[in-house]
C-alpha positions in Angstrom: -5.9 42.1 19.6 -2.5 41.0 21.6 -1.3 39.3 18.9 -2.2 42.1 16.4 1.3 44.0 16.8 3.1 40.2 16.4 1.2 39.7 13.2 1.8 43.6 11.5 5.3 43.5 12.8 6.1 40.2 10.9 4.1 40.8 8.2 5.7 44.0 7.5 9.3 42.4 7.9 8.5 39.7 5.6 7.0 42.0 2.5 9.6 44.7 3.0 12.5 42.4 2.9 10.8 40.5 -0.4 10.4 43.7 -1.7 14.2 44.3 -1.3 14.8 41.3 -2.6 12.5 41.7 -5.4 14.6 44.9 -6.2 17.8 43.1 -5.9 16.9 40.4 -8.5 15.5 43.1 -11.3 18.7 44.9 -10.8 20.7 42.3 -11.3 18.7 41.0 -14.3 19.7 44.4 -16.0 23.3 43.4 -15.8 23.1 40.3 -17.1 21.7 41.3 -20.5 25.0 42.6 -21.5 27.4 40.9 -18.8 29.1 41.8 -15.7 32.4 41.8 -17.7 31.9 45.1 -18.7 33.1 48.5 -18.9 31.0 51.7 -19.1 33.1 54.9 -20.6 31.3 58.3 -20.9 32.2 62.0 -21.1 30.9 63.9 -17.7 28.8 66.9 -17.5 28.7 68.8 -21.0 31.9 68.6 -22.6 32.6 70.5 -25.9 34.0 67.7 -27.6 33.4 63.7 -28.2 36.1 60.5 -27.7 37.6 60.1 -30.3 36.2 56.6 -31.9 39.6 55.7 -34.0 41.9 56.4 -30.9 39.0 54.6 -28.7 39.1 51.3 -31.3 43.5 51.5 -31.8 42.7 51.2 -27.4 41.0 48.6 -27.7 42.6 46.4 -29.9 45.7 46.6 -28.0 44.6 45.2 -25.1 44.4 41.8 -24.7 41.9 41.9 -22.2 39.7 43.4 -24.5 36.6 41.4 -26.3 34.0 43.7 -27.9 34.3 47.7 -27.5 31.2 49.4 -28.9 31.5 53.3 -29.2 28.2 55.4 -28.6 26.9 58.8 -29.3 23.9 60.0 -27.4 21.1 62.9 -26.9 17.5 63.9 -27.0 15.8 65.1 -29.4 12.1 64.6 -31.3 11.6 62.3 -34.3 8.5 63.0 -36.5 6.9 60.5 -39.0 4.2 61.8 -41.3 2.0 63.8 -38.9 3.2 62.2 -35.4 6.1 63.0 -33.2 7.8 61.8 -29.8 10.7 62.7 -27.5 13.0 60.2 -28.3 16.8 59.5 -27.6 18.7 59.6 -30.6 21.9 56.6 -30.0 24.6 57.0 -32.7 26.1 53.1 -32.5 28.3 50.7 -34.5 27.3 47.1 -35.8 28.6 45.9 -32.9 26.8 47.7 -30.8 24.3 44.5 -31.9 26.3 41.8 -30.2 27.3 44.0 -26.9 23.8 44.8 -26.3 22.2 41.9 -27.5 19.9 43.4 -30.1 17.7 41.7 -32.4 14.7 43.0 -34.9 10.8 41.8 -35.4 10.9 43.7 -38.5 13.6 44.3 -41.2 17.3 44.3 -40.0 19.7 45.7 -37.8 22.7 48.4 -38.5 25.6 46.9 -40.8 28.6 48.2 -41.6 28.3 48.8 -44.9 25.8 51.3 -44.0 28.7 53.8 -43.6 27.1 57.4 -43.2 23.9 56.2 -45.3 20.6 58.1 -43.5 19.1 54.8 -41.8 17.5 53.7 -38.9 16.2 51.4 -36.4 13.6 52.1 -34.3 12.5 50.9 -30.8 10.1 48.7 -30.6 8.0 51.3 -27.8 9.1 54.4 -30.2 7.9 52.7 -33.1 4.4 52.0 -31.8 4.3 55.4 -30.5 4.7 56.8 -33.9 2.7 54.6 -35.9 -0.8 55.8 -37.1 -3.7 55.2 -39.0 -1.9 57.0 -41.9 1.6 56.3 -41.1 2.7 53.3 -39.6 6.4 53.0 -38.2 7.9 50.1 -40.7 11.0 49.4 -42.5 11.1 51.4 -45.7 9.1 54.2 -44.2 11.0 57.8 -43.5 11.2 59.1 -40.2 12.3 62.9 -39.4 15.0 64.3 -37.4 14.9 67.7 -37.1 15.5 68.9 -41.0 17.0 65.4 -42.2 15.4 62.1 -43.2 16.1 58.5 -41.9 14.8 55.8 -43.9 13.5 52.7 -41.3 15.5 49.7 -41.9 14.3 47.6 -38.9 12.2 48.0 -35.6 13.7 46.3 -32.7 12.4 44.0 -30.3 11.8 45.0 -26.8 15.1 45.1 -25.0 15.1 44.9 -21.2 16.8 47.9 -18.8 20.7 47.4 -19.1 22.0 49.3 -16.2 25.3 50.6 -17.4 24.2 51.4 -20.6 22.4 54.9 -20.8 20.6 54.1 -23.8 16.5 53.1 -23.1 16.4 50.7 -26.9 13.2 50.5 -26.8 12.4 54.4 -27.0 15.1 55.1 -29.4 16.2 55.9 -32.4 19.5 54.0 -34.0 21.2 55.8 -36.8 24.7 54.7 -37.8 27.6 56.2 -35.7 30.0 57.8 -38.7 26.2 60.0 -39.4 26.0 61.4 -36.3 27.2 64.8 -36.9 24.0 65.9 -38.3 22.2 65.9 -35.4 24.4 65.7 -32.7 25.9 68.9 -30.9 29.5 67.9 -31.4 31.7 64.9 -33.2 32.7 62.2 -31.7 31.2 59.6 -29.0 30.1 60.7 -25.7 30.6 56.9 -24.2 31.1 53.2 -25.2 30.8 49.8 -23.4 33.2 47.8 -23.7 33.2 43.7 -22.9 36.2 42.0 -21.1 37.5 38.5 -21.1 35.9 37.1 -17.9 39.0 36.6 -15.9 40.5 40.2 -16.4 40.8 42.8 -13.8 38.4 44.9 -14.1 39.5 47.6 -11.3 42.7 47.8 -13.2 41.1 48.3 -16.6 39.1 51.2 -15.2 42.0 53.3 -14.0 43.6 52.6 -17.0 41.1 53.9 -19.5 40.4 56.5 -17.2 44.0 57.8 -17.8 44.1 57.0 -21.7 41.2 58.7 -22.1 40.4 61.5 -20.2 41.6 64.7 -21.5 41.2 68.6 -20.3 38.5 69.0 -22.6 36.7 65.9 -22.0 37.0 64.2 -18.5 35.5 60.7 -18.8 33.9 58.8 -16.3 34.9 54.7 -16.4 32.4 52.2 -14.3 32.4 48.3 -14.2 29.5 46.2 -14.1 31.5 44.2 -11.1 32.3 47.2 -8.4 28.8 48.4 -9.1 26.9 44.9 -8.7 29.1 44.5 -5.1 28.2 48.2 -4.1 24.6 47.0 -5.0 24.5 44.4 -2.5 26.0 46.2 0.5 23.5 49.1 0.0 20.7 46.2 -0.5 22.4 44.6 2.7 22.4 47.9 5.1 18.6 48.4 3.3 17.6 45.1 4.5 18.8 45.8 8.6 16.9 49.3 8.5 13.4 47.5 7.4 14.1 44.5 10.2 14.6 47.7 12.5 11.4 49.4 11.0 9.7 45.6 11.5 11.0 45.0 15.2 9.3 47.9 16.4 6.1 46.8 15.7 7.0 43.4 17.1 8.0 45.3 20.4 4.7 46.4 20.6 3.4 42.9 19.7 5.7 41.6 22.7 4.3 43.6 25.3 0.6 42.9 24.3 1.8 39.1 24.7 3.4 40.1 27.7 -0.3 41.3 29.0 -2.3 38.1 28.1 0.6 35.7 29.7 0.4 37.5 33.1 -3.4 38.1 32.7 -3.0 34.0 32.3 -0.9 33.5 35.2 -3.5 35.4 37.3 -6.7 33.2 36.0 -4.2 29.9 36.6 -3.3 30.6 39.8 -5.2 27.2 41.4 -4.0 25.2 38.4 -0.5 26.6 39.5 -1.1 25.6 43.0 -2.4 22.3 41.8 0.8 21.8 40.0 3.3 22.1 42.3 1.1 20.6 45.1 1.4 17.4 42.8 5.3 17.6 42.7 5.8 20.4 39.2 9.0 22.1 40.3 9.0 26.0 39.9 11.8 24.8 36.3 8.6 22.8 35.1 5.9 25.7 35.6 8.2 28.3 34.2 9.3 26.5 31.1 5.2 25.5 30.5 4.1 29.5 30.5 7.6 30.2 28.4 6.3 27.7 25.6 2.8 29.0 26.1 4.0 32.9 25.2 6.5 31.3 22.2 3.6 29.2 21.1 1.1 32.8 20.9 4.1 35.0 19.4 4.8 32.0 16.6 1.1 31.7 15.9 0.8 35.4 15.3 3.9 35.3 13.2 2.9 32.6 11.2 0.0 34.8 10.3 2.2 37.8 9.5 4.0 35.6 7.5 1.1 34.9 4.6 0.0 38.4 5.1 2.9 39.4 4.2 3.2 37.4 1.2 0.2 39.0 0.6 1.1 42.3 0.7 4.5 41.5 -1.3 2.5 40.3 -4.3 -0.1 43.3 -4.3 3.2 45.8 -4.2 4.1 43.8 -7.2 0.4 44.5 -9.1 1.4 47.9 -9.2 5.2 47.9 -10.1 7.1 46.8 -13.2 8.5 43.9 -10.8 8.2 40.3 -11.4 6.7 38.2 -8.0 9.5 36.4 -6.1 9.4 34.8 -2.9 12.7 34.4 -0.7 11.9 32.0 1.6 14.5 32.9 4.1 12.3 35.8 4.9 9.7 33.6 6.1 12.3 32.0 8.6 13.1 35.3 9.3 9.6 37.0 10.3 8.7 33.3 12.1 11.7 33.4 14.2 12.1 37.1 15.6 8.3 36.6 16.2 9.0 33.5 18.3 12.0 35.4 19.9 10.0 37.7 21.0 7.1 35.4 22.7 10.4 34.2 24.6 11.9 37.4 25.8 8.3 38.9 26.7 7.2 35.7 28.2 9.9 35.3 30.4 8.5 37.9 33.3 5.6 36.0 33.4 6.7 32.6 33.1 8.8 33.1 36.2 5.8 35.2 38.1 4.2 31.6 37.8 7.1 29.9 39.1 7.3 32.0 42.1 3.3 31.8 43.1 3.2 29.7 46.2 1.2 26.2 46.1 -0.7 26.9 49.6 -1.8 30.3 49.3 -2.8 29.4 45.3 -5.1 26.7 46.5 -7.0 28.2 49.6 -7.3 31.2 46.4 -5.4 34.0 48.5 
């Protein structure tokens, strides 16, 4: 039961800390499906008008940093096929939309430009699953509603994994071609775009200066980079990771004074073998150094055993989230040495109590 605080207290450093790190890693994985060279543009709050795509692709091919910039239009709104209907997003995009995002098809094709304003679409692979039936199945060729107009399938997406500066979800979407947008969109225009620099550019400079190309009066945009956001990322992750050590230390306190309690309830039992010892020459150094590795001994043992249960409990958490199990083993260095830190701080009152019990009176049992 002494050791019971040791064990929760490491345990619960070690699985909150993976869990962190667990974090850390999906969020990062959703940057790398589209790069961390990239820029996110899009119109804040509810602006009356769009960016303007031609003025948005003369931008972009003027700058030299500039690789891929893929204009977007976005909003909500139900799609109906035959007799079933979902909320869905509804993305306006160009072709190369395709490369920026990394999109591919199980079925059919994606958008093209020759496509133009034509009524087609491509469905997400979750949306099209939702909407297929008995009667009605979600395939390319098949005609899928929104509001009063008709979009003939042309391909069904494969799933497409969380891209964190991008606020379209692929797989519960609905692609229609960008130039067609105006039918069931509430204005013209783009309300965003992504847009992929060379590796080596600046990427705080390219966001001030599309801010200032392209915000105007009526539409104030907001400009982000995959960079400043993965750094800000880590330091909230960082200043996350001290508060759960805190959280974990406190039960480790408590373990420390239970350990505390057995090593001077020790002392007390040993006090002949004590007498014994420094009757045979042990020097008060000797007999405080032996109860010292005695109380690091029983606080590493404890968080030994925190340390698997809280591997434990890290891949439990992970049963019932969308996370992948990871393991950093630093952690495990971590909970194991605060644990044995502890044993050392809290065994130090009793380790020199020992030290200072006199041989004599320890052997005639005074």
């Amino acid at each position: 039961m002494a050791l019971l605080g040791v064990v929760i207290g490491s345990a619960a450093i070690v699985a909150l800390m993976n869990v962190a790190h667990i974090a850390q890693i999906q969020a990062l994985e959703s940057f790398r499906q589209t790069g961390v060279d990239m820029l996110s543009i899009q119109i804040e709050g509810s602006a009356g008008e769009g960016l303007d795509v031609a003025g948005l692709d003369t931008l972009a091919r003027q700058d030299r940093e500039v690789v891929l910039a893929a204009p977007f239009a976005v909003t909500g709104q139900a799609v109906r096929l035959s007799a079933t209907s979902a909320g869905s997003t509804v993305a306006g995009i160009t072709p190369v939309m395709n490369d920026v995002a990394g999109l591919s098809v199980v079925e059919g094709r994606l958008l093209r430009e020759v496509d133009g304003c034509s009524p087609v679409a491509v469905l997400g692979h979750k949306l099209a699953q939702t909407l297929s039936s008995p009667g009605g199945a979600a395939v390319p060729g098949s005609v899928v509603h929104l509001g009063p107009y008709g979009y003939t399938i042309v391909g069904v997406l494969a799933e497409v994994p969380p891209q964190a500066l991008s606020p379209i979800r692929y797989d519960d979407s609905v692609l229609i071609p960008l130039a067609c947008t105006r039918r069931v969109m509430p204005h013209e225009g783009a309300t965003g775009a992504l847009i992929r620099l060379v590796p080596e550019a600046d990427t705080a400079a390219a966001v001030a200066r599309y801010t200032a190309a392209l915000t105007t009066p009526q539409a104030p945009v907001r400009v982000l980079d995959a960079k400043t956001m993965i750094q800000a990322m880590k330091k909230q992750m960082a200043m996350l990771g001290g508060v759960l050590i805190a959280v974990g230390s406190i039960s480790l306190l408590v373990g420390g004074v239970g350990v505390m309690n057995v090593m001077l309830m020790t002392v007390m039992e040993r006090r002949r073998e004590i007498g014994l010892r420094a009757a045979i020459g042990a020097t008060p150094g000797q007999i405080r150094m032996m109860f010292l590795i005695e109380a690091m001994v029983l606080a590493l043992g404890g968080g030994l055993l925190g340390d698997v249960l809280g591997v434990v409990l890290t891949w439990l958490v992970t049963l019932f989230l969308p996370f992948d199990f990871a393991m950093n083993w630093t952690v495990l260095l971590l909970g194991a040495g605060v644990a044995g830190s502890v044993g050392l701080v809290f065994g130090l009152y009793p380790a020199i109590a020992a030290s200072r019990i006199s041989p004599i009176e320890a052997l005639r049992g005074d």
